[in-house]
C-alpha positions as CSV (number, residue, x, y, z in Angstrom):
1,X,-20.2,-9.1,-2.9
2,X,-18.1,-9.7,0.2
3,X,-16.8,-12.5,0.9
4,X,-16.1,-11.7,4.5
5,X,-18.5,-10.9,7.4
6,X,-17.0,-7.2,7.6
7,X,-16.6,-5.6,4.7
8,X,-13.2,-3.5,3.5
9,X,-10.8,-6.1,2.6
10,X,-7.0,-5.2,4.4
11,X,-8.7,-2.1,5.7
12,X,-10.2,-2.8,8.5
13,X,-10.2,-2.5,12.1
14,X,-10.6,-6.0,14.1
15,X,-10.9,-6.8,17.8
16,X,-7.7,-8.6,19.0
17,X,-9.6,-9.6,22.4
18,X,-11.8,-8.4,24.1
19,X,-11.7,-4.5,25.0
20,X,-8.4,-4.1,22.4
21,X,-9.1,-2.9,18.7
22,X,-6.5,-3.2,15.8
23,X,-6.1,-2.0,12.4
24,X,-5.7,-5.2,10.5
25,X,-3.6,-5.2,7.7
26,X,-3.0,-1.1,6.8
27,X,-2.3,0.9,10.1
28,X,-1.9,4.2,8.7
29,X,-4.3,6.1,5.9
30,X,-1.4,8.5,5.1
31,X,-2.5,8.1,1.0
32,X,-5.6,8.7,1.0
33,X,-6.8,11.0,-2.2
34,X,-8.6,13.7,-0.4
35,X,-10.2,14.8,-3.5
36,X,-11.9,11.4,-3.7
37,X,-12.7,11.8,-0.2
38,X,-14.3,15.0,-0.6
39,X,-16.5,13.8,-3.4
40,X,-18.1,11.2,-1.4
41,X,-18.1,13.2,1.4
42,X,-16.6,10.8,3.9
43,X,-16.0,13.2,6.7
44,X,-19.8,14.0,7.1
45,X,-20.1,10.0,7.2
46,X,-18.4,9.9,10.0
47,X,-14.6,9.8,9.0
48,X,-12.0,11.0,11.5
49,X,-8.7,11.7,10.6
50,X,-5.4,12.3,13.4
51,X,-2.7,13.5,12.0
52,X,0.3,13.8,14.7
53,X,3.2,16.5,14.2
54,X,5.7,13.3,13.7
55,X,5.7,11.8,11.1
56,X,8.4,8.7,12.0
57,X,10.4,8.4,15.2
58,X,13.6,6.4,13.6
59,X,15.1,4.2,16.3
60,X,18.5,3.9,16.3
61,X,20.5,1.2,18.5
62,X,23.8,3.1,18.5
63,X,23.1,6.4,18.9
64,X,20.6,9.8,18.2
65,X,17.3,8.8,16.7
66,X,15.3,11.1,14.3
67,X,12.3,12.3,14.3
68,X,10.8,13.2,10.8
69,X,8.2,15.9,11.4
70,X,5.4,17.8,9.2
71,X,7.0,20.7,9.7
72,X,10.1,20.9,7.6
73,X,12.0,23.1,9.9
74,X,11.3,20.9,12.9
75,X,12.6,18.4,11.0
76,X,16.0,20.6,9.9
77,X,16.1,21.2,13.4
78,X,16.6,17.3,14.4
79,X,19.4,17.1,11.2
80,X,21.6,20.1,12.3
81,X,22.5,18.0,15.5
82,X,22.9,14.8,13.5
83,X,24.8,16.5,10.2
84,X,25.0,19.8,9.1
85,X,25.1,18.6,5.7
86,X,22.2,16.9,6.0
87,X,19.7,19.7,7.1
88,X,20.7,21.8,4.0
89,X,20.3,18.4,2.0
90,X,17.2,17.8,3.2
91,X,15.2,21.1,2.5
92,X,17.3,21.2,-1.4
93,X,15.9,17.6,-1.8
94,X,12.1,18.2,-0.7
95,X,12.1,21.1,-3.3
96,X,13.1,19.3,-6.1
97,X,10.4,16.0,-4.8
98,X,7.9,19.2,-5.0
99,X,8.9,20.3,-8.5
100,X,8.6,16.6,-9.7
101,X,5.6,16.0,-8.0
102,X,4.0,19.0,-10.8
103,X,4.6,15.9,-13.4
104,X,3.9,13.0,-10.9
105,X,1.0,13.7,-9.3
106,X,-1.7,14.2,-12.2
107,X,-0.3,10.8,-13.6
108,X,-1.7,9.2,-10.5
109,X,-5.5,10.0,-11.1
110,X,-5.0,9.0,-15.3
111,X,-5.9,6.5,-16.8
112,X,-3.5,4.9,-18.6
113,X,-3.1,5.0,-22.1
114,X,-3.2,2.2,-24.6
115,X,0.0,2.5,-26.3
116,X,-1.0,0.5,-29.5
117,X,-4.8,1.9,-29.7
118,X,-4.5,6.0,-28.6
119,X,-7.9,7.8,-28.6
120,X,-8.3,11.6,-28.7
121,X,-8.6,11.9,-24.8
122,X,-5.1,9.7,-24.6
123,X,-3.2,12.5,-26.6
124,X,-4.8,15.1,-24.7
125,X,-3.9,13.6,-21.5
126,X,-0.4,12.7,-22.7
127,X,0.0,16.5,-24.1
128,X,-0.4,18.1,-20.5
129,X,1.8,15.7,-18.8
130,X,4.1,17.0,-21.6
131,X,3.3,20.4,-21.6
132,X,4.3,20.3,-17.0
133,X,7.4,18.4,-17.8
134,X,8.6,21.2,-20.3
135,X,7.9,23.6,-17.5
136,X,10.3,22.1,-15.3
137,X,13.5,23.7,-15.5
138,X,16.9,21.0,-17.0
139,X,17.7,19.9,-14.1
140,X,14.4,18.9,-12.2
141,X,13.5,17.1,-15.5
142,X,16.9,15.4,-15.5
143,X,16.2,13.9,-12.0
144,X,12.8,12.8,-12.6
145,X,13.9,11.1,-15.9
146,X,16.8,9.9,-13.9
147,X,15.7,9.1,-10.1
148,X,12.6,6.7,-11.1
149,X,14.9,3.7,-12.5
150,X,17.2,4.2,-9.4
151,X,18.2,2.2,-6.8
152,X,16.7,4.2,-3.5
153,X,20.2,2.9,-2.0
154,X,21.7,5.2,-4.4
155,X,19.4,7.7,-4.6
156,X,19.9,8.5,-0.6
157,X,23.4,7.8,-1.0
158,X,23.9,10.9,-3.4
159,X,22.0,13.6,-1.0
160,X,22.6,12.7,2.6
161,X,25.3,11.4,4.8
162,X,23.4,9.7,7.9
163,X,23.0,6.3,7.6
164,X,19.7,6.8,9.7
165,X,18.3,9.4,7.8
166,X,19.5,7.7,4.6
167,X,17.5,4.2,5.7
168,X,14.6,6.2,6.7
169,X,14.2,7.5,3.3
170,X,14.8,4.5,1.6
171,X,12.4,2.7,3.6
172,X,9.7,4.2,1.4
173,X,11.2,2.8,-1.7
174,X,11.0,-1.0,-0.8
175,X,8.1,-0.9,1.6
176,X,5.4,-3.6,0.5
177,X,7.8,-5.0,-2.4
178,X,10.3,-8.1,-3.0
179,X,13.0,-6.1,-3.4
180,X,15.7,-4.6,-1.1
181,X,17.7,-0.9,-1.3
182,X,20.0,-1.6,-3.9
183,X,17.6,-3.3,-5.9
184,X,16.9,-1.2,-9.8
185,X,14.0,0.5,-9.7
186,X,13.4,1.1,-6.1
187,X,13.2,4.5,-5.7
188,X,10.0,4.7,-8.1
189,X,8.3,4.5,-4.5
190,X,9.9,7.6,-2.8
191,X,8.7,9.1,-5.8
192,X,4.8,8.0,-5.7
193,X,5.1,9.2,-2.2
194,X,5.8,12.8,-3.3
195,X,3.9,12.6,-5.9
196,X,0.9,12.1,-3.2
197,X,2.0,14.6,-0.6
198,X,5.6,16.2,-1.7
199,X,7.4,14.6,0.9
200,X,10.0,11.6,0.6
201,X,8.2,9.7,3.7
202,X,4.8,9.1,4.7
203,X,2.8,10.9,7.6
204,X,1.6,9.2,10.2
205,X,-1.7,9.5,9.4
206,X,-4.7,7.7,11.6
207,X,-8.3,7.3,11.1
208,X,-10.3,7.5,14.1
209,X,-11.0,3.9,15.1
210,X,-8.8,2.8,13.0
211,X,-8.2,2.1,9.1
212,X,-11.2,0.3,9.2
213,X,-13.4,4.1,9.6
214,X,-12.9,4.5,6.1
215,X,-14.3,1.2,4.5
216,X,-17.2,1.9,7.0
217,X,-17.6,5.9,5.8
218,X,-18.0,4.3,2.2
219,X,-20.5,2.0,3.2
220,X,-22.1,4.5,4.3
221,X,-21.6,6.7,1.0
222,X,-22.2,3.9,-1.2
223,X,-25.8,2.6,1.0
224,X,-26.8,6.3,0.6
225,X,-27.3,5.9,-2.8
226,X,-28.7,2.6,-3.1
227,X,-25.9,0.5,-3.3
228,X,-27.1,-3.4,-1.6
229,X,-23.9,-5.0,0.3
230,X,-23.5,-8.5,0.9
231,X,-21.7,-10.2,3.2
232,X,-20.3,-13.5,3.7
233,X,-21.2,-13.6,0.0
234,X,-17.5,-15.3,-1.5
235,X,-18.0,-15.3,-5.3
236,X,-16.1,-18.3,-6.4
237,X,-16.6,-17.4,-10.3
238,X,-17.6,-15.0,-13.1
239,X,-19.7,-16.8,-15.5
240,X,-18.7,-15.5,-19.6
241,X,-21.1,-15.8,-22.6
242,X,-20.0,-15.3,-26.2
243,X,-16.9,-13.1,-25.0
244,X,-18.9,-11.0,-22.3
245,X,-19.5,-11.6,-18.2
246,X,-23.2,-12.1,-17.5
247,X,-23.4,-13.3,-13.9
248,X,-21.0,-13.3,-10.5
249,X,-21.7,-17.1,-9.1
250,X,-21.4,-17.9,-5.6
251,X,-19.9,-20.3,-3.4
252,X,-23.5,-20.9,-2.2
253,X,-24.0,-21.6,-5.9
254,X,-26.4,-18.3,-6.4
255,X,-26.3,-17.1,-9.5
256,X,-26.4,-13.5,-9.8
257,X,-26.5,-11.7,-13.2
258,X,-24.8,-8.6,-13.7
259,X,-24.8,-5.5,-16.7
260,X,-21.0,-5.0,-15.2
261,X,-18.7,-7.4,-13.2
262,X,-16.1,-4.7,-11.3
263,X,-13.5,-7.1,-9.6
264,X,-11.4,-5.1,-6.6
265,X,-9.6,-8.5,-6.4
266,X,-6.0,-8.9,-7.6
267,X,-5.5,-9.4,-11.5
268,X,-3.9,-13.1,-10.8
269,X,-6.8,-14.3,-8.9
270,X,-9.4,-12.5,-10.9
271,X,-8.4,-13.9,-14.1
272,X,-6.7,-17.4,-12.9
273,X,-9.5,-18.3,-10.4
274,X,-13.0,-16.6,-11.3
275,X,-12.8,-16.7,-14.8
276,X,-13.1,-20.1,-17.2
277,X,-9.6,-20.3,-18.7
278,X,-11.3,-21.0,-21.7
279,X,-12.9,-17.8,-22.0
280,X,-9.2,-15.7,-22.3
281,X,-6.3,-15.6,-25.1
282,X,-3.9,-18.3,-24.0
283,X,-1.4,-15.6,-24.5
284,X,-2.7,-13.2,-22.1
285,X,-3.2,-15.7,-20.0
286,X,0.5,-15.9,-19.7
287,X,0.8,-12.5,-19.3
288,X,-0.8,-12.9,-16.3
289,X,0.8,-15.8,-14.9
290,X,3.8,-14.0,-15.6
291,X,2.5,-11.0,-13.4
292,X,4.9,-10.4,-10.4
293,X,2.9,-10.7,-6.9
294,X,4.8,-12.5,-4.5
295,X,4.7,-10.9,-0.8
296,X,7.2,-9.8,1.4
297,X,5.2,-8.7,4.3
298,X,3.7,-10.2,7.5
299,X,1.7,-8.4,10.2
300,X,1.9,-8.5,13.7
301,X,-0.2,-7.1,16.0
302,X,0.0,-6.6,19.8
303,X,-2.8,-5.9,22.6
304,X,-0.2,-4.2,25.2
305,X,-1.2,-3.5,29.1
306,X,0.7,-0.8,28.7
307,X,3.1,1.8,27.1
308,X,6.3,-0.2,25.9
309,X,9.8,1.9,27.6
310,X,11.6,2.6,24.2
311,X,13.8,5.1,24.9
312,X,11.9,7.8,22.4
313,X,8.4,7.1,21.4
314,X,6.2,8.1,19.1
315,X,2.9,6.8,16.9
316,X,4.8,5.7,13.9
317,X,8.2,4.3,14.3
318,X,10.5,3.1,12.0
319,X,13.4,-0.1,12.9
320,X,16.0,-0.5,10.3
321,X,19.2,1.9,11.0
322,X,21.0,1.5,8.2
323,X,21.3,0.4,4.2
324,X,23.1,-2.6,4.8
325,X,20.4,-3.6,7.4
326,X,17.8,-3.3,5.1
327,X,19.9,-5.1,2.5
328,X,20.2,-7.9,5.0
329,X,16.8,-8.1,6.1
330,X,16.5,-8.8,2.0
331,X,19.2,-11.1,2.0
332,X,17.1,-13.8,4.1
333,X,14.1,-13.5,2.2
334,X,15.9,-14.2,-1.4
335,X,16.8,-17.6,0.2
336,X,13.2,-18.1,1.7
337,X,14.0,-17.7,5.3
338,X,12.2,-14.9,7.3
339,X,14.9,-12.2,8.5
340,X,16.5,-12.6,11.9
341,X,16.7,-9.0,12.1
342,X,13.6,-7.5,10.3
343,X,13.0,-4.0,9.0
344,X,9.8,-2.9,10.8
345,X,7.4,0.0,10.4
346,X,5.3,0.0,14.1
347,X,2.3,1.7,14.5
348,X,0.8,2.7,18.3
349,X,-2.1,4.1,17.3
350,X,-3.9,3.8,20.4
351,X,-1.4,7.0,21.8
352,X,-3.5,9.3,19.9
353,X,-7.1,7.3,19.5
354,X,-8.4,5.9,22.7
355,X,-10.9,4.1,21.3
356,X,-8.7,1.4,20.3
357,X,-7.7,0.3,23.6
358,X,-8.8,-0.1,27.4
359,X,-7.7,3.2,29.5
360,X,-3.3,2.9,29.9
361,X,-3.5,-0.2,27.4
362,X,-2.7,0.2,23.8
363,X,-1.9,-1.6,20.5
364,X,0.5,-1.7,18.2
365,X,0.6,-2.5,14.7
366,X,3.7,-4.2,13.0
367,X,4.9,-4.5,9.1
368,X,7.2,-6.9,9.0
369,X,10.0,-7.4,6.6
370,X,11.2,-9.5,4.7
371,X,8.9,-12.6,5.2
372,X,8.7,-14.7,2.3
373,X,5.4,-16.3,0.9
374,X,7.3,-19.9,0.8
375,X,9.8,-21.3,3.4
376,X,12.8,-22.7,2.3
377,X,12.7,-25.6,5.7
378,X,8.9,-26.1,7.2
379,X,5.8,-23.8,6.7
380,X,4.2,-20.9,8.3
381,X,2.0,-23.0,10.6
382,X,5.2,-24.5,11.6
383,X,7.2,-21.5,12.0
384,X,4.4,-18.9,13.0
385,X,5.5,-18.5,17.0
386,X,8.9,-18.7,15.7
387,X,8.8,-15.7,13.7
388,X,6.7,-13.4,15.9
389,X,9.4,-14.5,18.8
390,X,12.0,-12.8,16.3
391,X,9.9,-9.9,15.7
392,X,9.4,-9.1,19.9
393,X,13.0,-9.7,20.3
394,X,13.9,-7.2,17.9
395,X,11.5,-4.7,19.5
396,X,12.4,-5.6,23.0
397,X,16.2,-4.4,22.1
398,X,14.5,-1.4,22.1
399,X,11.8,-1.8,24.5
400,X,12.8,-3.7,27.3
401,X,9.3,-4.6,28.6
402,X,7.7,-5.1,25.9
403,X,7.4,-9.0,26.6
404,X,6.1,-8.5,29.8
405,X,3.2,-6.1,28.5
406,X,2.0,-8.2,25.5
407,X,-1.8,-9.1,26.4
408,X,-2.2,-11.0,23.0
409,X,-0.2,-11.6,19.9
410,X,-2.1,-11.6,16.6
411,X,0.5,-13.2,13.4
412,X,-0.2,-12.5,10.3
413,X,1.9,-14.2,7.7
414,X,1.8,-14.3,3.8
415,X,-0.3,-16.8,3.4
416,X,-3.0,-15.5,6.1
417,X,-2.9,-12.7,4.5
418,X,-3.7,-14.8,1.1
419,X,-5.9,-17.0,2.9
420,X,-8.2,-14.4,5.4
421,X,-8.2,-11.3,2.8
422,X,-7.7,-12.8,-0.6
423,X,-4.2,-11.5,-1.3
424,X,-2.9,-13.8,-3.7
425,X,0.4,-14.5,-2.8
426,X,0.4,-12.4,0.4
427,X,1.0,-9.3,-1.5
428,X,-0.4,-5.9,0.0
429,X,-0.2,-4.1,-2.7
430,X,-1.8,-7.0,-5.3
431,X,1.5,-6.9,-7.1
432,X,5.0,-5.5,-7.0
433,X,5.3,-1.5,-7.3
434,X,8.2,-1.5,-10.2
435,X,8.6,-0.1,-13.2
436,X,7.6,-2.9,-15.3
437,X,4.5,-3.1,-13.4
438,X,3.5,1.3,-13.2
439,X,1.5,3.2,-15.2
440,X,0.3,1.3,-18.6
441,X,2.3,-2.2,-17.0
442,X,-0.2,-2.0,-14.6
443,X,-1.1,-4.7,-14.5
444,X,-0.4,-5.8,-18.1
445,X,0.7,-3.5,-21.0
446,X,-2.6,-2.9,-23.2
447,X,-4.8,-3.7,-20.3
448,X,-4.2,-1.2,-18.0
449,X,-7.3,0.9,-18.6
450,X,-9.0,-1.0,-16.1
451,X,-11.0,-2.8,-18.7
452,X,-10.4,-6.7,-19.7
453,X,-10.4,-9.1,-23.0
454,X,-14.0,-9.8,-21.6
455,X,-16.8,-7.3,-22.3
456,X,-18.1,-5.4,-18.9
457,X,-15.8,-6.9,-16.9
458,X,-13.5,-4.8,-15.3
459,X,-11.2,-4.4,-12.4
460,X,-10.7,-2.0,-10.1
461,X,-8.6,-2.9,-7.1
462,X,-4.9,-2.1,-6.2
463,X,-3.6,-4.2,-8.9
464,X,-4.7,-1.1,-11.6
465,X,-2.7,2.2,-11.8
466,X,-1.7,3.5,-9.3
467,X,-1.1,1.0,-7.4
468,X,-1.3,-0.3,-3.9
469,X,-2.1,1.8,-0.4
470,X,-5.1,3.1,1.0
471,X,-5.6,5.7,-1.7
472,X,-8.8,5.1,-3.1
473,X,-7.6,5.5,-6.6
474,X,-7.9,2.6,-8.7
475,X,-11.5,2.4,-7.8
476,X,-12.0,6.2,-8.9
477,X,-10.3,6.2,-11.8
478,X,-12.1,2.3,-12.6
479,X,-15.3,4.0,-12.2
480,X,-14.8,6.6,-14.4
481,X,-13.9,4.0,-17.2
482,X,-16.8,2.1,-16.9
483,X,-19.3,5.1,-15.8
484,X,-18.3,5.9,-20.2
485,X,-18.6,2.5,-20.9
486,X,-22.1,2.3,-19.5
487,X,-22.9,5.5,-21.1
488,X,-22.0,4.7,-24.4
489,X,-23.7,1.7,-24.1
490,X,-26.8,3.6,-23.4
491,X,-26.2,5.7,-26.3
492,X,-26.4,2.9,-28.6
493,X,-29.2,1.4,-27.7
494,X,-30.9,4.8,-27.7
């Protein structure tokens, strides 16, 4: 059931106006599991993916920028003229993210144990994450044990000496989350970024015609097998008989009865909207209440007539020069104010995908950062122009013409975000990446095995392990759970 008229949620690809094509929400597919793309065969489905040599061209008002590149030496090369020190650092610190990504990255594709009721499969599971830790040698241990609870400030801090580089790297750590650099815990996200690809930052990564390709490749996968999509089929609640879901209703009032109900939908509006209060334990229901998923993100997107004169371009490029910036850019949010400087990860996607654009027009695609849900003074409606004025002057101190290129301005702000693509509280990842909230937190310690209190209802969206980005994850891991469940059901009745 969508409730939309195009199905994939936040990752889509929309038409601005006419002749100019956008990736919505997510610009860039850099997380994508290929294994689970493999399985369901996306590429023969039509799935494209552009991957440029850069990874992120970081902007920098007062001097050098940086480009990060695939290719590590590339990359060194760019450092030596910035800081010696740093090009060693750099190469020592992306082999100790590959030594901890040995531990990392099979936790991703687990399903998380339930610490009070362990099963056979949750010791086994639990015994070869073990048995890779004791592999690594004292020290890599030390720094995964160490690192995750970090503030990313401080992790940067220790290994590199440009502030450019430094804020680059952080970047990764806060992206998507209410939290700024020198918040705990913030360096658990530089971390889930190596343990997807080994590197501290992500690629620049592009489906052809857009993030939306990939939703339409599973469509495609999924009709194959004779799975029936709705559209513009918003399911307003999940009906519950003696402790089990029966039936998805409608806001047409259909009635549609279900063996399973699989919700991709946050855990806040899953349980706090579809679902009868009555039908859940008053304490889990606070549990949930109590479940962290307010946004810090808006999106902006720009149909350009042409290439914007930044001084260096390149697909992906990052605006935030320093620690203290990004700490600022926090700073604003923490007192409900959008910030007058924002830290901004820019997309141009239409420099390597010409589908997306007219011929010598582009797009561009803008996180924004730090944008909280509420205002302190006014509302978004109020403040909307406002705020996407702040975010083309910040990029015009960059790109002079910028203004004078902008065909059409597209603002996306928390609660569009909530109210166009369900994300309950404007939060792209359907909850805050922290520690409290990873692994079996995820979203609420005993539940995280994708399964609810309610028989054969389950969820399944970025709000389970592993988390938010276009990974494909949750769902495969989800459907694993429930493929047993079904099973086992089967056996019974047999």
């Amino acid at each position: 059931m969508e409730r939309r008229a195009v199905v994939g949620g936040a990752t889509v690809t929309e038409e601005l106006t006419p002749g100019f094509r956008c990736p919505a929400v997510a610009h860039t597919v850099s997380s994508l599991f290929w294994r689970i793309a493999g399985e369901l065969q996306l590429e023969k489905r039509g799935l494209a993916m552009i991957s440029p040599e850069v990874r992120v061209l970081a902007l920098n008002p007062e001097g050098r920028s940086l480009h990060i590149c695939q290719d590590h030496g590339r990359t060194v090369g760019e450092l030596v003229r910035i800081s010696g020190h740093d090009a060693q650092k750099y190469v020592e610190f992306h082999r100790n993210l590959a030594q901890v990504r040995r531990v990392a990255a099979p936790l991703l594709s687990m399903t998380p144990p339930d610490m009070d009721h362990l099963k056979i499969e949750d010791y086994l599971n639990i015994g070869k994450l073990g048995l890779k830790f004791r592999d690594l040698d004292k020290k890599d241990a030390y720094r995964l044990l160490r690192w995750a609870p970090m503030a990313v400030a401080d992790l940067v801090s220790e290994w590199f000496e440009s502030g450019l580089l430094r804020a680059t790297i952080a970047a990764r750590g806060i992206f998507g989350t209410f939290a700024g650099p020198w918040s705990a815990g913030t360096s658990l996200g530089v971390l889930l970024q190596a343990a997807a690809d080994g590197y501290a930052i992500a690629p620049a990564l592009f489906a052809k015609g857009g993030a939306g390709a990939i939703t339409e490749a599973l469509v495609k996968a999924a009709t194959a097998t004779g799975v029936r999509i709705r559209k513009n089929a918003a399911v307003t609640g999940i009906r519950v008989k003696d402790g089990q879901a029966t039936s998805v209703v409608l806001s047409s009032g259909e009635e549609i009865p279900a063996t399973a109900v699989v919700s991709s939908a946050d855990p806040r509006h899953t349980f706090l909207k579809l679902v009868d209060p009555a039908a859940l334990d008053p304490n889990f229901l606070m549990k949930v209440r109590n479940y962290r998923c307010t946004g810090s993100v808006a999106k902006v997107n720009l149909a350009l007539s042409g290439l914007p004169n930044f001084s260096e371009i390149s697909e992906r490029i990052h605006i935030g020069p320093s620690i203290d910036y990004l700490e600022r850019a926090f700073d604003a949010a923490k007192y409900g104010e959008f910030s007058p400087q924002p830290y901004m990860d820019v997309a141009i996607p239409s420099l390597v995908d010409t589908s997306l654009a007219p011929k010598g027009a582009h797009v561009m695609s803008i996180h924004v950062q730090y944008t909280p849900y509420e205002l302190k003074s006014g509302d978004w409606n109020s403040q909307r122009e406002q705020f996407g004025d702040t975010v083309v002057n910040t990029l015009s101190a960059f790109a002079p013409n910028l203004r004078e290129l902008i065909v059409h301005r597209q603002i996306l702000t928390p609660l569009d975000l909530e109210q166009t693509y369900g994300l309950t509280g404007g939060h792209i990842f359907h909850g805050e990446h922290s520690l409290d909230q990873f692994f079996a937190f995820r979203p609420i310690l005993g539940w995280a095995q994708y399964r609810t209190p309610i028989k054969c209802l389950y969820l399944c969206g970025a709000g389970t392990h592993p988390g938010g980005g276009v990974t494909g994850a949750p769902g495969a891991n989800a459907s694993r759970e429930i493929i047993k469940d079904l099973r086992r059901g089967a056996r019974q009745r047999l």
